[in-house]
C-alpha positions in Angstrom: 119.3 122.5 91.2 116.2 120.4 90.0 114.8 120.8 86.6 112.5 123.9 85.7 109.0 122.8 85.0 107.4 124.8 82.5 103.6 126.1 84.2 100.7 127.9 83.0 101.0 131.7 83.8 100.9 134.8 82.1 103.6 135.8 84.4 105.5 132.8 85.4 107.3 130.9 83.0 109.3 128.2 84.9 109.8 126.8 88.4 112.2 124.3 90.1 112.5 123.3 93.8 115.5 121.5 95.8 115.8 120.9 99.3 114.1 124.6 100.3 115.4 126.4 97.2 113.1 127.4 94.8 113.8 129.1 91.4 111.5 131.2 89.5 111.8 132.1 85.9 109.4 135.1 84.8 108.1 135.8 81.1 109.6 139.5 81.4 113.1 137.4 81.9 113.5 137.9 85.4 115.2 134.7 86.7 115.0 134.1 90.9 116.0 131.9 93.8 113.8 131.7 97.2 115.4 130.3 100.1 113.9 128.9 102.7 110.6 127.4 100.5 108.8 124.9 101.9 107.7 121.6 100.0 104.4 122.8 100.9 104.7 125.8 100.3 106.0 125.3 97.0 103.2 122.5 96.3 100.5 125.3 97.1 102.2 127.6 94.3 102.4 125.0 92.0 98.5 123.9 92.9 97.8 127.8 92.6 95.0 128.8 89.8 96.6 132.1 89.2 100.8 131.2 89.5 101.1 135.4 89.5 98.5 136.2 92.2 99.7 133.4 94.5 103.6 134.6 94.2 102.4 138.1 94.9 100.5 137.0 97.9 103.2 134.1 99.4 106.4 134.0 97.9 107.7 137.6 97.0 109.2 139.1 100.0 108.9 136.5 102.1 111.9 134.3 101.7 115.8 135.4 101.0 115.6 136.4 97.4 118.9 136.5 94.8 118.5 137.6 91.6 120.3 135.4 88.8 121.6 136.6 86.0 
């Protein structure tokens, strides 16, 4: 998996994307993989004002979710 980059979010603390995999590390400590992501689709969240907003709107539910521990 690619590095985490940290962003600018109050809810979102970290993100990496690989080859339609993208993982989500939250503030709260909620750690999360996405499968099926898009490189656009991931740039748009990354581009995203609000990181929070935008995940609730695109990502969450969407997409084959695992929680990691």
């Amino acid at each position: 998996m690619a590095d985490h980059v940290a962003v600018k979010s109050s809810n979102v603390e970290s993100v990496s994307f690989h080859d339609g995999v993208m993982e989500v590390k939250f503030k709260g400590g909620g750690h999360y993989t996405f499968h099926g992501v898009t490189e656009q689709q991931h740039r748009a969240f990354m581009a995203a004002e609000s990181k929070g907003t935008h995940f609730a709107k695109h990502i969450r539910g969407k997409f084959k979710t695992e929680r990691k521990q």
